[in-house]
Backbone as JSON Lines, residues from 0, in Angstrom:
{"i":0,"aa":"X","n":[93.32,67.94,92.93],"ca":[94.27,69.02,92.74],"c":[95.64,68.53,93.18]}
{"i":1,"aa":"X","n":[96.56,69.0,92.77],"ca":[98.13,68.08,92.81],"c":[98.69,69.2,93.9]}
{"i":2,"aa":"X","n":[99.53,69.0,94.36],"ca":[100.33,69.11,95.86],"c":[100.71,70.25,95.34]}
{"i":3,"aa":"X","n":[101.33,70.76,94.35],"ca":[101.89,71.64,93.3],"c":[101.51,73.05,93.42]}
{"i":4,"aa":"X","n":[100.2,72.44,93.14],"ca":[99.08,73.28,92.37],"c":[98.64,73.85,93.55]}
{"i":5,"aa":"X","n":[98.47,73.17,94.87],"ca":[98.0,73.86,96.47],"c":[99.4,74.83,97.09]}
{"i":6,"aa":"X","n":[100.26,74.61,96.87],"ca":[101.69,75.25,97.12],"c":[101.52,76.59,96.7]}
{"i":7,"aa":"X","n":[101.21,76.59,95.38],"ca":[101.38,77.77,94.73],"c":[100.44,78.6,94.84]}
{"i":8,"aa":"X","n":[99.07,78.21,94.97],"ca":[97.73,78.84,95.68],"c":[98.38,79.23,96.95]}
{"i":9,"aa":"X","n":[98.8,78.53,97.7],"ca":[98.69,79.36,99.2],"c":[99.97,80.19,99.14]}
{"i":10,"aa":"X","n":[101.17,80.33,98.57],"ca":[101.75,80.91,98.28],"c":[101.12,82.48,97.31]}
{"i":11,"aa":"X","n":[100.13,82.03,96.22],"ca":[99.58,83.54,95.86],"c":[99.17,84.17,96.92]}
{"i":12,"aa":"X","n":[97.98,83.17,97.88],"ca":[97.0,83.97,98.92],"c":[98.07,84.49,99.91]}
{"i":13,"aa":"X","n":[98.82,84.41,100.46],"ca":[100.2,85.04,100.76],"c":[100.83,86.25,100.46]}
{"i":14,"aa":"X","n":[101.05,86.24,99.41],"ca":[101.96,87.17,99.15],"c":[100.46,88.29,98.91]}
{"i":15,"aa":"X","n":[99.67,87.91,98.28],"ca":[98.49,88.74,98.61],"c":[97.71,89.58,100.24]}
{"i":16,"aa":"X","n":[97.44,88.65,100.92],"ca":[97.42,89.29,101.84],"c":[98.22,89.57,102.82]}
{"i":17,"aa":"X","n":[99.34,88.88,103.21],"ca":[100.46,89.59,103.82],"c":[100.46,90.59,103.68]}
{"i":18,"aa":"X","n":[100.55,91.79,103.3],"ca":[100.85,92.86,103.5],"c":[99.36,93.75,103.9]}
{"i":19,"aa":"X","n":[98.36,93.02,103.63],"ca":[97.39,93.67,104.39],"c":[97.53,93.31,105.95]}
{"i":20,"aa":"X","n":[97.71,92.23,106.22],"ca":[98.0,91.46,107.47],"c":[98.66,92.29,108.39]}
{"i":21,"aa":"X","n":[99.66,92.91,107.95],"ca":[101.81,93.52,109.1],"c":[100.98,94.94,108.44]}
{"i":22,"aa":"X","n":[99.93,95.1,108.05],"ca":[99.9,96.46,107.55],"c":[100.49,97.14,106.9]}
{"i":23,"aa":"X","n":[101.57,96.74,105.56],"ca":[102.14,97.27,104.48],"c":[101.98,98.36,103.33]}
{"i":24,"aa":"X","n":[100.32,98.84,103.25],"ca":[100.03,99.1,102.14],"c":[100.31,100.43,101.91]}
{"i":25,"aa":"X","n":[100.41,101.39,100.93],"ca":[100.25,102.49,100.81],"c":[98.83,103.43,101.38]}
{"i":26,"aa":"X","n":[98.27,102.61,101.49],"ca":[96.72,103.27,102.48],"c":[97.08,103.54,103.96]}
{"i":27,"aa":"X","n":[98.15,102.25,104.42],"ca":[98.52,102.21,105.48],"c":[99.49,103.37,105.85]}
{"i":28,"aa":"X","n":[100.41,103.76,104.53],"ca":[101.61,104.5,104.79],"c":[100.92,106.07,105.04]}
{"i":29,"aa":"X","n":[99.63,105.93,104.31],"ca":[99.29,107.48,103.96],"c":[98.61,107.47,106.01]}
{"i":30,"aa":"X","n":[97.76,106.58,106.16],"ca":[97.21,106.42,107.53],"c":[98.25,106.87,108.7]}
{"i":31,"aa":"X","n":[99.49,106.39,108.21],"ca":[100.67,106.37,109.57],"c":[101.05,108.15,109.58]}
{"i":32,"aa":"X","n":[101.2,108.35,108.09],"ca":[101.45,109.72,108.08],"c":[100.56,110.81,108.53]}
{"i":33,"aa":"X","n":[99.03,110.91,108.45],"ca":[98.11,111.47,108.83],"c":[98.04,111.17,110.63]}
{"i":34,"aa":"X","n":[98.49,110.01,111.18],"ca":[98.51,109.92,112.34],"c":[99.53,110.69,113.1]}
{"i":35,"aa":"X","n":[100.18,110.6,112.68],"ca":[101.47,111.49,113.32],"c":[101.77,113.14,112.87]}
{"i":36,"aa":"X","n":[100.98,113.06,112.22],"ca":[100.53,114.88,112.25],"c":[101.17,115.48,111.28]}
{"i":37,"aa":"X","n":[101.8,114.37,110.19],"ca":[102.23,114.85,108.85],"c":[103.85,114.86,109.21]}
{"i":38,"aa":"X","n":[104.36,114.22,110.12],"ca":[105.57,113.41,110.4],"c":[105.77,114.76,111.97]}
{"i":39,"aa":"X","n":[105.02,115.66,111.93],"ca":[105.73,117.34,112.92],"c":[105.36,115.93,114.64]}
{"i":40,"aa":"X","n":[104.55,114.88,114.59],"ca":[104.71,113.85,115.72],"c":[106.09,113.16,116.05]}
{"i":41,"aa":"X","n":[107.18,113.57,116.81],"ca":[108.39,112.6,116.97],"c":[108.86,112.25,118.89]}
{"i":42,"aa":"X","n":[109.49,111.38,118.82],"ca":[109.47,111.16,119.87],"c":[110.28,112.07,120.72]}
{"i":43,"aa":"X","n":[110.77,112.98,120.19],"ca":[111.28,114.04,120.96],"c":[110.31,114.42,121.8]}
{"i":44,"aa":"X","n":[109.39,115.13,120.6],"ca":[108.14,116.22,121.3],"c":[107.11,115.81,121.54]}
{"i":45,"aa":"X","n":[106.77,113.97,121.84],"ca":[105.28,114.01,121.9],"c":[105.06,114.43,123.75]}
{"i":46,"aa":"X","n":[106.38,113.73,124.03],"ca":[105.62,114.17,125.73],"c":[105.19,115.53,126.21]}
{"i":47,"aa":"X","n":[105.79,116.03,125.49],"ca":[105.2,117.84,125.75],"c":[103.43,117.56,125.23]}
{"i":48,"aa":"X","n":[103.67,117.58,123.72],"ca":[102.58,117.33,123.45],"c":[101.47,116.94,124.18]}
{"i":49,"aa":"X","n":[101.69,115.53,124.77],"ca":[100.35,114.37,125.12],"c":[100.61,115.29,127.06]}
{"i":50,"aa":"X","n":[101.28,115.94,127.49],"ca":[101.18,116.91,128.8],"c":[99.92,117.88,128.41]}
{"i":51,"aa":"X","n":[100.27,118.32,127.47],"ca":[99.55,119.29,127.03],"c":[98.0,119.25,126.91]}
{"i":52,"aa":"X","n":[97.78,118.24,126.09],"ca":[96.73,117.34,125.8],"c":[96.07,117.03,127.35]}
{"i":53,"aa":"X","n":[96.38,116.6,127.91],"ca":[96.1,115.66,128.96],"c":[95.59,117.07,130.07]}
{"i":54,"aa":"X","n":[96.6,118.01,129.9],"ca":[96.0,118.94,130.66],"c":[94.44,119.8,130.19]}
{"i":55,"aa":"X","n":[94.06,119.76,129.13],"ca":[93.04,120.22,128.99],"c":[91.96,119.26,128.99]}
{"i":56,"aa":"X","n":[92.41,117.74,129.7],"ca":[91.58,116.58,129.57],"c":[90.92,116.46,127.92]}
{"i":57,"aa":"X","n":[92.02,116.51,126.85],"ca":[91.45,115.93,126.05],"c":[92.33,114.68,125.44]}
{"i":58,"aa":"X","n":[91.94,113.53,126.71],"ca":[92.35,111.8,126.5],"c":[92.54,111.24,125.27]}
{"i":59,"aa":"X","n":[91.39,111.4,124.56],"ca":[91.06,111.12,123.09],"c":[92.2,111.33,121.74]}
{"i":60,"aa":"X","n":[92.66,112.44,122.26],"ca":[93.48,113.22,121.48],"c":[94.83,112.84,121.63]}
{"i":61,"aa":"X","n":[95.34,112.66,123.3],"ca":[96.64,112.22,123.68],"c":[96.91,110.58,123.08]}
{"i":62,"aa":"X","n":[95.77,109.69,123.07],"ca":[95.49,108.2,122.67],"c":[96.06,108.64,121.75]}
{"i":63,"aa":"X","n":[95.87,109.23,120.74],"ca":[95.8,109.59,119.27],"c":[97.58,109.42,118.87]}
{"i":64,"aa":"X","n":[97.87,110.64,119.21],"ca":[99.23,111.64,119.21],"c":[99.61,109.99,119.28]}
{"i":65,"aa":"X","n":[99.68,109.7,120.61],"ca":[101.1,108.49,121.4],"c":[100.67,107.58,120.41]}
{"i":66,"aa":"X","n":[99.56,107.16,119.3],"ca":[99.73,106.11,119.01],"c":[100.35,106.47,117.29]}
{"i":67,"aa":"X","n":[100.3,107.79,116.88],"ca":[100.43,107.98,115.74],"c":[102.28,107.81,116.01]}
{"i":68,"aa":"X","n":[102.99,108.71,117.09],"ca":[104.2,108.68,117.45],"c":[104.98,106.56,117.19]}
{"i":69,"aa":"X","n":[104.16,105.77,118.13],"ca":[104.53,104.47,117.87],"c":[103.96,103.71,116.14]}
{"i":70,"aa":"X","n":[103.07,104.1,115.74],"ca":[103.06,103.54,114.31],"c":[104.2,103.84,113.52]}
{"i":71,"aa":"X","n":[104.26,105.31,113.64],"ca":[105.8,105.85,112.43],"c":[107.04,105.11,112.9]}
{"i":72,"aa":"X","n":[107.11,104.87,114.04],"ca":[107.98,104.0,114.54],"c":[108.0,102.4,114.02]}
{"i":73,"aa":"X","n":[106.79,101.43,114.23],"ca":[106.38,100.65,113.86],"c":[106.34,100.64,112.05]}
{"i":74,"aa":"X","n":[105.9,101.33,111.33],"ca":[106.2,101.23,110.05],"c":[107.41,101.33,109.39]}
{"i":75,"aa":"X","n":[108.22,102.66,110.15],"ca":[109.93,102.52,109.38],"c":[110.46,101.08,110.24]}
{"i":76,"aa":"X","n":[110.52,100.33,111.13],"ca":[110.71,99.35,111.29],"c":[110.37,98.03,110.11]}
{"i":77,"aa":"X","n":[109.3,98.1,110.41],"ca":[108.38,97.36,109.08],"c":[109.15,97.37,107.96]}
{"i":78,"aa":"X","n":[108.97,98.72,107.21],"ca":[109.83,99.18,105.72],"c":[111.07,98.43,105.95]}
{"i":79,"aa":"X","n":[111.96,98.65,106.51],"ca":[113.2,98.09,106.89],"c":[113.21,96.77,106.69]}
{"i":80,"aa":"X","n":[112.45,96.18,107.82],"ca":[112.76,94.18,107.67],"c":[112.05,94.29,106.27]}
{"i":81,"aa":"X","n":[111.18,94.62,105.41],"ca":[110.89,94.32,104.64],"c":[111.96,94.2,103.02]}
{"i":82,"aa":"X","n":[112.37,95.37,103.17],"ca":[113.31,95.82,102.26],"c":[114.97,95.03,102.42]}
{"i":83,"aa":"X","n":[115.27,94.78,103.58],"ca":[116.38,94.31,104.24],"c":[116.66,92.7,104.1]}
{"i":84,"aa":"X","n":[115.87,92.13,103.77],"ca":[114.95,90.65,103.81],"c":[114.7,90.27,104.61]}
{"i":85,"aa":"X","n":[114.01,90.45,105.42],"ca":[113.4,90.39,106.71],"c":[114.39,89.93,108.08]}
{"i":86,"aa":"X","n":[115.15,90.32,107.82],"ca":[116.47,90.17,109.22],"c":[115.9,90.5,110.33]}
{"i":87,"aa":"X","n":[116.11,89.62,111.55],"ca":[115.52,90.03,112.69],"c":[116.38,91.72,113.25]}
{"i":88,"aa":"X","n":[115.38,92.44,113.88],"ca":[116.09,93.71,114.61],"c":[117.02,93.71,115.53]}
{"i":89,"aa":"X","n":[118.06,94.4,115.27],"ca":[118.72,94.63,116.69],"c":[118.19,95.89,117.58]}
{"i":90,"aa":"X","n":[118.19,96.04,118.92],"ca":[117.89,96.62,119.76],"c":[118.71,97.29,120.17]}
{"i":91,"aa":"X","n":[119.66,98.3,119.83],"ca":[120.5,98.72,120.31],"c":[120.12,100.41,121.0]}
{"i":92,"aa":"X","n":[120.4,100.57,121.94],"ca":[119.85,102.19,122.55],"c":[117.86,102.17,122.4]}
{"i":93,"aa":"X","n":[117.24,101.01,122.4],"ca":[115.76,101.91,122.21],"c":[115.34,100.48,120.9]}
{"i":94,"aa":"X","n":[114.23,100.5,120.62],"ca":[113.48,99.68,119.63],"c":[113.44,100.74,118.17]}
{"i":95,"aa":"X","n":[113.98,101.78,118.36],"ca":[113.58,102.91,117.44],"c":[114.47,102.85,116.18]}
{"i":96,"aa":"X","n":[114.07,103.13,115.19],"ca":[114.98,102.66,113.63],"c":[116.12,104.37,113.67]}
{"i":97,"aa":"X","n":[117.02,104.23,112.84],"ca":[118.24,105.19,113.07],"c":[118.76,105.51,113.81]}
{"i":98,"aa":"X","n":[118.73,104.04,115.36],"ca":[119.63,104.77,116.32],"c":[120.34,103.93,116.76]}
C-alpha cells in the first residue's frame, strides 16, 4: 500500500471518528440538552437547585443537574472551537462561552 494511500485512510478514520471521540454528534447535542433539563439548567440557578436536591438527600439527582449544567457548558465551548477553526480559548471572567 503506498504512503498516499495510508494518509488518506487515517485521515478518513479521523474525520470519522473524531467527533464521536470530543463528543460532537447530534445524539450528543440532543443528550446535553436532555441533561440540563431542556436548557431551564444554568449556572445561575443550579446551586439553588443541587441545595435543594442535596437536602432531600437525593445525591443521584444533584450528580445529574451539576453535570448536565457543565456539559452545556462543555458543548457550546466545543461548537465554538469547532466552528471557529479550532482556536485555542481565552479565559476571560470564568471558562464559560459569552462572557
Amino acid at each position: 500500500m503506498a504512503a498516499g494511500s495510508v494518509k488518506r485512510i487515517r485521515l478518513a478514520i479521523a474525520v470519522v471518528v473524531l467527533p464521536y471521540l470530543i463528543q460532537a454528534t447530534p445524539v450528543h447535542q440532543l443528550l446535553y440538552w436532555i441533561q440540563s433539563g431542556g436548557g431551564t439548567l444554568r449556572r445561575e440557578n443550579i446551586q439553588q437547585i443541587a441545595d435543594w436536591l442535596q437536602a432531600r438527600r437525593l445525591t443521584g439527582l444533584t450528580d445529574f443537574a451539576l453535570r448536565g449544567v457543565l456539559n452545556r457548558y462543555y458543548h457550546a465551548r466545543l461548537r465554538a472551537l469547532l466552528l471557529d477553526g479550532a482556536d485555542r480559548p481565552k479565559s476571560e471572567g470564568g471558562n464559560h462561552p459569552g462572557q
